[in-house]
N, CA and C atoms as a LAMMPS dump frame, in Angstrom:
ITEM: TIMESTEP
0
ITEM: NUMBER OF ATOMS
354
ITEM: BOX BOUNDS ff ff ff
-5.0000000000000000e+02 5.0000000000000000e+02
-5.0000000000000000e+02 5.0000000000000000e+02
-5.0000000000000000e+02 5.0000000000000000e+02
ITEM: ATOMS id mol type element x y z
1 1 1 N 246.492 -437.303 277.083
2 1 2 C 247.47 -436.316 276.687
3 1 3 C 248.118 -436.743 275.372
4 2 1 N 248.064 -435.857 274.527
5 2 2 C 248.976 -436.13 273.488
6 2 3 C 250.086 -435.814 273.252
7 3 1 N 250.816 -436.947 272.723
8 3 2 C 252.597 -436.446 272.408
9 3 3 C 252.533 -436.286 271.137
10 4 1 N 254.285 -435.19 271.551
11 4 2 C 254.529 -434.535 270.344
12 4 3 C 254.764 -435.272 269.208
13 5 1 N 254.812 -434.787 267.914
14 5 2 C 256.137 -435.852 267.159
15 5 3 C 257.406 -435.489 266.879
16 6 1 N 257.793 -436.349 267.178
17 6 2 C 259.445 -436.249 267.394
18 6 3 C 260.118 -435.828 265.841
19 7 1 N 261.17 -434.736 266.444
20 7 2 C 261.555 -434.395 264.944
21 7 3 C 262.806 -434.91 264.837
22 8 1 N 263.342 -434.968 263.794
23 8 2 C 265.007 -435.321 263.533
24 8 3 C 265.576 -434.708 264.24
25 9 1 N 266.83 -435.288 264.774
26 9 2 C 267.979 -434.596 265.59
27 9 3 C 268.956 -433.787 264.365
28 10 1 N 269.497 -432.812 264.52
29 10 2 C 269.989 -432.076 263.681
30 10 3 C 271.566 -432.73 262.725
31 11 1 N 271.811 -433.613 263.355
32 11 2 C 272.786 -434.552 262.625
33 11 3 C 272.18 -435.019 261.461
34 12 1 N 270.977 -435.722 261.867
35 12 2 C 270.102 -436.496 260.84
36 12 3 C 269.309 -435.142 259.209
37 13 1 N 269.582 -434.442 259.447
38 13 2 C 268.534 -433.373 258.809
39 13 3 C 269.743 -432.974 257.687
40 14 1 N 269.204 -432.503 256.585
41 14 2 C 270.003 -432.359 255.454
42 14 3 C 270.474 -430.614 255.279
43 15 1 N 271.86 -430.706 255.304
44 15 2 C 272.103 -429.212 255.371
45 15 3 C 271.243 -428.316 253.981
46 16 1 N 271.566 -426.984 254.724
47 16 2 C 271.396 -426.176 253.94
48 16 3 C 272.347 -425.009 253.683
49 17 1 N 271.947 -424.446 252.444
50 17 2 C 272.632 -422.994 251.746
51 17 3 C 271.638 -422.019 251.358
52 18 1 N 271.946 -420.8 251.709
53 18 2 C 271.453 -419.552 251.661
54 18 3 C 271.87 -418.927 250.638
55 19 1 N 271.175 -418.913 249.366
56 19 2 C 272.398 -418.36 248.152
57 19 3 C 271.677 -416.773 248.177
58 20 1 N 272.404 -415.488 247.845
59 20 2 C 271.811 -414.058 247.898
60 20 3 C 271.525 -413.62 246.662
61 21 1 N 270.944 -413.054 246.009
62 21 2 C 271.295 -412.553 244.928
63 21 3 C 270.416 -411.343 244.677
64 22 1 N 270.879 -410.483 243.31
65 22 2 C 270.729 -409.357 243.28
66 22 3 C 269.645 -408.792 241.931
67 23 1 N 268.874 -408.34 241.753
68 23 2 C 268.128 -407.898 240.274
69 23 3 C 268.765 -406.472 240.183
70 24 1 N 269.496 -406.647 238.479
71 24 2 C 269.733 -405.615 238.218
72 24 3 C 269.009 -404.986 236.912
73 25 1 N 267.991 -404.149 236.736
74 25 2 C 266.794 -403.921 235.732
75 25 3 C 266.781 -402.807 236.08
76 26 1 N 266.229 -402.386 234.927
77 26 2 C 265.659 -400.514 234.905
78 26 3 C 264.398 -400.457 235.634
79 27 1 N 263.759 -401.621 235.559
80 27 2 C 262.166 -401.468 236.083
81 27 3 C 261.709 -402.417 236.947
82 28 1 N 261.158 -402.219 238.363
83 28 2 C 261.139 -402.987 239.137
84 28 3 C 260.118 -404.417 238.366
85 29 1 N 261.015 -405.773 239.563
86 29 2 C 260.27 -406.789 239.67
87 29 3 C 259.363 -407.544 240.607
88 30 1 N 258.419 -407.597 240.187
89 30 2 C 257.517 -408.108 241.302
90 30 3 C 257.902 -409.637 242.019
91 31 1 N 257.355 -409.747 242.691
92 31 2 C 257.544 -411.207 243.622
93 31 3 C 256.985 -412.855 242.802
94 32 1 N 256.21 -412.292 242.33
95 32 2 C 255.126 -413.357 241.684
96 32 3 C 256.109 -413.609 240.225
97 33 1 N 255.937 -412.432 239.649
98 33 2 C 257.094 -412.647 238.442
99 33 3 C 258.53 -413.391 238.304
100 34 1 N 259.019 -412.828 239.223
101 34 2 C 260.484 -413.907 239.599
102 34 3 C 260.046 -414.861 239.757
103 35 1 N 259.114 -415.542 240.93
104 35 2 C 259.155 -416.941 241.254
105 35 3 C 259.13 -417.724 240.072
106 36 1 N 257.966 -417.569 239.108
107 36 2 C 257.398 -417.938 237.958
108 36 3 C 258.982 -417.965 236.884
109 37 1 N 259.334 -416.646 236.808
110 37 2 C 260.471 -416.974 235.897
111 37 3 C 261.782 -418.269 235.818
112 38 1 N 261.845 -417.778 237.592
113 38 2 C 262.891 -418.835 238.171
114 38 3 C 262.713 -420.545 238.094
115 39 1 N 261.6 -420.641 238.246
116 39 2 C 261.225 -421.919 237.936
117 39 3 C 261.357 -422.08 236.705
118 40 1 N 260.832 -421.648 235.193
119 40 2 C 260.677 -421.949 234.395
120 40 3 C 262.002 -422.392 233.714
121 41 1 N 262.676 -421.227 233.879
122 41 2 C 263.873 -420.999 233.488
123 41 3 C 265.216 -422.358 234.13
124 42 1 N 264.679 -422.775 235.711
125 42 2 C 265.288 -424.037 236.13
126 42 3 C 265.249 -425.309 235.706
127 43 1 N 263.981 -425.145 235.529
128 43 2 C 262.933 -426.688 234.942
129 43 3 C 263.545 -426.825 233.321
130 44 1 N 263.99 -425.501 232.604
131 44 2 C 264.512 -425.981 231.331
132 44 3 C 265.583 -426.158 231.636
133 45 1 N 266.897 -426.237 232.258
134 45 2 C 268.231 -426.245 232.274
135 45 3 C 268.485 -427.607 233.293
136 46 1 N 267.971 -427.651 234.282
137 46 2 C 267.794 -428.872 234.438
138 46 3 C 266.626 -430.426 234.892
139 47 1 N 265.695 -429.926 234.347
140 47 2 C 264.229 -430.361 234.385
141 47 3 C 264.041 -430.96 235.585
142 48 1 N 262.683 -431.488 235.673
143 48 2 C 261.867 -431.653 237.064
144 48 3 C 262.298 -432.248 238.211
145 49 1 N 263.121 -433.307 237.171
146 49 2 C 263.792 -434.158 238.87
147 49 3 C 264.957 -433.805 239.446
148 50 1 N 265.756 -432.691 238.304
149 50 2 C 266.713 -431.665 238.712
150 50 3 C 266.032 -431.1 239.917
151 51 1 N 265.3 -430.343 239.606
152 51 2 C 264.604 -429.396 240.316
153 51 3 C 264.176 -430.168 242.258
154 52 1 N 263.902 -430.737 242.072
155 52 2 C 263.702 -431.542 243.073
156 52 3 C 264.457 -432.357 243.889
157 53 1 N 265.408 -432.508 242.922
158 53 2 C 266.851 -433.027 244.187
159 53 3 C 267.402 -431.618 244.842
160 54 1 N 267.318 -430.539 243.846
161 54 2 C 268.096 -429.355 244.356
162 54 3 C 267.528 -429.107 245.33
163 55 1 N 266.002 -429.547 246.022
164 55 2 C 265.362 -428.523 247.091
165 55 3 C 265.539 -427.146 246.868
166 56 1 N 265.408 -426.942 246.073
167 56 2 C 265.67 -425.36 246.535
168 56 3 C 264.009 -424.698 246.592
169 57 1 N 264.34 -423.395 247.534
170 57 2 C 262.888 -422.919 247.817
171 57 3 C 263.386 -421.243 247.718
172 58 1 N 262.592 -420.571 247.679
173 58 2 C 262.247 -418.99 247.587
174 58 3 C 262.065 -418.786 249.343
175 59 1 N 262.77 -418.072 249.787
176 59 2 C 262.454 -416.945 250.938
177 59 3 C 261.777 -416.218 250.907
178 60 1 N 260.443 -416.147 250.836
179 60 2 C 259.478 -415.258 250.421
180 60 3 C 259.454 -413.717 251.584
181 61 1 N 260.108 -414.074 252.764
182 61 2 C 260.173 -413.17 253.751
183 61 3 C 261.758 -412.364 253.608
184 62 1 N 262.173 -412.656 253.061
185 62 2 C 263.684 -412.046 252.937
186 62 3 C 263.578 -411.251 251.294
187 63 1 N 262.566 -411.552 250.525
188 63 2 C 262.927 -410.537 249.143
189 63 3 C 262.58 -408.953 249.691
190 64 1 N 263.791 -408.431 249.352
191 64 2 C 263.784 -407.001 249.766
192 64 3 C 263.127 -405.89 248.036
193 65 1 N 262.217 -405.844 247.993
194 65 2 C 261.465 -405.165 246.581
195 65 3 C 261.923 -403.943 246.14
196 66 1 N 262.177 -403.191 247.445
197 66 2 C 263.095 -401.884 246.83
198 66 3 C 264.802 -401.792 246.409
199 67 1 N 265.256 -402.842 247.062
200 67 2 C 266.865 -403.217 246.378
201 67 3 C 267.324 -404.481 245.436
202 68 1 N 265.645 -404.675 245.482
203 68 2 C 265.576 -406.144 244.246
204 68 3 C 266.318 -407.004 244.555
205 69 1 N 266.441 -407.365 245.805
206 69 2 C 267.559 -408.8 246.826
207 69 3 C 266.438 -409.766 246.774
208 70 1 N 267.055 -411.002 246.63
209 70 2 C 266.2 -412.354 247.339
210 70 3 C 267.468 -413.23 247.421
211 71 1 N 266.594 -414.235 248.363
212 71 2 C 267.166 -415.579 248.626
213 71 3 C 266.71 -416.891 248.001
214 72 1 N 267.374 -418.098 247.988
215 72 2 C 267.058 -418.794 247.264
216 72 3 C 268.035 -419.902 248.827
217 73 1 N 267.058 -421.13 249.181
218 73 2 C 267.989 -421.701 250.382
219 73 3 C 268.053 -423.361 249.308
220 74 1 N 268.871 -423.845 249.181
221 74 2 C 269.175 -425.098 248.457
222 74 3 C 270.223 -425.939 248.878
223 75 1 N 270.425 -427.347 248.445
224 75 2 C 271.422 -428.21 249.366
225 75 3 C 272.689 -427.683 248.845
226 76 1 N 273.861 -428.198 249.822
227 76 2 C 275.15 -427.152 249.559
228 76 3 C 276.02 -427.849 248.054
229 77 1 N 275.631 -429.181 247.896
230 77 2 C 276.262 -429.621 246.713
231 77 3 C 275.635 -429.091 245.362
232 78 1 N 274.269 -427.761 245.629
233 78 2 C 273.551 -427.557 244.154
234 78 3 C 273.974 -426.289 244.174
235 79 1 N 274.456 -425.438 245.075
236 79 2 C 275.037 -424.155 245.099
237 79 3 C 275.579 -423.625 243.392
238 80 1 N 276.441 -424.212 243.172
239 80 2 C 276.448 -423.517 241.806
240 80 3 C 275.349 -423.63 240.345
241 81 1 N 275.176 -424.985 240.632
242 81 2 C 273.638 -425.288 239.743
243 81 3 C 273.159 -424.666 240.165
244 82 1 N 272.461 -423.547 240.917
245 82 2 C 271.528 -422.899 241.074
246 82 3 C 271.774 -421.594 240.5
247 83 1 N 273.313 -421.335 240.95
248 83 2 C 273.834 -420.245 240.655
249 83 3 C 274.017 -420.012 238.944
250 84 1 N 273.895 -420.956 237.982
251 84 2 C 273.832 -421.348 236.911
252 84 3 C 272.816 -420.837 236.413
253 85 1 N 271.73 -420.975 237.334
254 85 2 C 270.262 -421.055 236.776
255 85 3 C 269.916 -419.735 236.555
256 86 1 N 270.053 -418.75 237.776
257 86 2 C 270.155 -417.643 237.826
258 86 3 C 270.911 -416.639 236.496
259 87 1 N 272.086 -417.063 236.706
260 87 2 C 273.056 -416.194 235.939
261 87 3 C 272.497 -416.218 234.26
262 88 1 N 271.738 -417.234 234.032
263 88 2 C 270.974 -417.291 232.891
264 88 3 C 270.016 -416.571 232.413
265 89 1 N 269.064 -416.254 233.314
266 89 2 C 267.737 -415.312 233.343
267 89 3 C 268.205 -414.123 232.585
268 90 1 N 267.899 -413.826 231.483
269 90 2 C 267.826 -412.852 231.03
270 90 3 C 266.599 -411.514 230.871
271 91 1 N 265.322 -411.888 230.705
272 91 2 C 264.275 -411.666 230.645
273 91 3 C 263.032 -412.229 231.921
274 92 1 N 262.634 -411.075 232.096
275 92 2 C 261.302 -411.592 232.909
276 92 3 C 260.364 -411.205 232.888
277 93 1 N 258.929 -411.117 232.415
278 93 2 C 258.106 -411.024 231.947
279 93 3 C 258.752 -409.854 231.176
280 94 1 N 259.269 -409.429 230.043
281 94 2 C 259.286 -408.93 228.911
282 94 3 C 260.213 -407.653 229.622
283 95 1 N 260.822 -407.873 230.679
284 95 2 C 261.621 -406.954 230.939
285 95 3 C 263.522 -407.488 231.198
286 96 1 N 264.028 -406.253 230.395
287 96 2 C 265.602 -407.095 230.705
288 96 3 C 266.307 -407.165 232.268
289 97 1 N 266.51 -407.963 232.356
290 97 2 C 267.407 -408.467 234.114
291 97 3 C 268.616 -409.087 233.634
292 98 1 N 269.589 -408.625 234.492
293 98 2 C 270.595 -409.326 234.87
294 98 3 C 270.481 -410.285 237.016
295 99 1 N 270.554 -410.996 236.799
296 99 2 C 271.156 -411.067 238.074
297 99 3 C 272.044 -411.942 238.54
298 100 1 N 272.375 -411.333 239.881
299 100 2 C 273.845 -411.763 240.324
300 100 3 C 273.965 -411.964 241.636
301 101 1 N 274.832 -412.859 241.778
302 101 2 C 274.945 -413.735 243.327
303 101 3 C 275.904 -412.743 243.792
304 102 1 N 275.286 -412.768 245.189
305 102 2 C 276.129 -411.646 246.061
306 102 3 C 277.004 -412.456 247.224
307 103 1 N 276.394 -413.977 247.289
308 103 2 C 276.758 -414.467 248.096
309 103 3 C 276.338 -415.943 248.922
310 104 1 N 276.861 -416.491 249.656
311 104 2 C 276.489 -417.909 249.634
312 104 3 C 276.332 -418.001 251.779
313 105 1 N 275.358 -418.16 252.246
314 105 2 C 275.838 -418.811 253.66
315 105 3 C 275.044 -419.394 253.948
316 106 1 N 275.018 -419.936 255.683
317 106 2 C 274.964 -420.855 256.054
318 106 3 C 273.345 -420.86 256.97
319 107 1 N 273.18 -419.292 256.684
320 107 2 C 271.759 -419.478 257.871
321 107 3 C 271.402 -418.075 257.873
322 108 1 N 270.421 -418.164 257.435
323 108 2 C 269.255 -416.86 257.821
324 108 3 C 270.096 -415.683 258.257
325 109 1 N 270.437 -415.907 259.773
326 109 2 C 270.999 -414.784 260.344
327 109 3 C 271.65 -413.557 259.678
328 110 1 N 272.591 -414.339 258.966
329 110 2 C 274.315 -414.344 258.606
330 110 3 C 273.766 -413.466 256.931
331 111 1 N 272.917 -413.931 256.518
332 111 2 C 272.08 -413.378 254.614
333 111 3 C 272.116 -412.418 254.928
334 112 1 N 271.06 -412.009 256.214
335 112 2 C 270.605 -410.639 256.74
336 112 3 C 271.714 -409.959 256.718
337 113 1 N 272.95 -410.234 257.543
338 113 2 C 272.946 -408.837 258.117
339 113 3 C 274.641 -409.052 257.015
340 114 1 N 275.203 -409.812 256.226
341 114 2 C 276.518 -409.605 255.045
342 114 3 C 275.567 -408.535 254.148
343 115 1 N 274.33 -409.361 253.91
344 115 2 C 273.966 -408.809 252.15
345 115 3 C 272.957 -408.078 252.276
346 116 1 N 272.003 -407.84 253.242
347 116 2 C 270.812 -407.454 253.045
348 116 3 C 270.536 -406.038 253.78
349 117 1 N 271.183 -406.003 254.524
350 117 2 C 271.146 -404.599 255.704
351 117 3 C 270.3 -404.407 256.676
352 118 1 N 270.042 -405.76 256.852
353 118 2 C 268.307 -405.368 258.345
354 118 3 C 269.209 -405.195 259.559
């Protein structure tokens, strides 16, 4: 019989943040495009090993395409560095964006149903 492997107890595990945010553009953005932008645009402001302490990752299941919402989940001390990163994006693939944080929490649940409307 094989055993499981044991995972961290939730004390031990490094919190997280749910940051929301919003695309505001005349012309929709695709999924692939943001990711690509977001990175690029992170990696210059605060380069690679920035990038990598922040953890931060894309919710690929929470970008809503018709109200141009996504998530972005990162540790709670990079919350505004991230929010930095964002508020910067001006352009994405050759189209103008603004975007804007709608909001900051603590877990999946809570994104859904403040900012997102499921």
């Amino acid at each position: 019989m094989r055993d499981k492997l044991k995972t961290l107890p939730s004390s031990y595990r490094e919190k997280k943040r749910y940051v929301v945010f919003e695309i505001i553009s005349d012309k929709k953005i695709e999924f692939e495009e943001l990711i690509k932008s977001v990175f690029n645009n992170t990696i210059n402001l605060i380069g690679i090993l920035g990038v990598a302490k922040t953890n931060f990752r894309f919710m690929s299941d929470l970008y809503n395409e018709k109200k141009q919402i996504f998530v972005l989940r990162c540790l709670p001390k990079d919350v505004e560095l991230i929010r930095l990163s964002m508020a910067l994006i001006t352009e994405i693939n050759k189209k103008n964006v603004c975007i804007r944080s709608l909001g900051v929490t603590g877990t999946i649940k809570s994104a859904r149903r403040k900012y997102m409307d499921i």
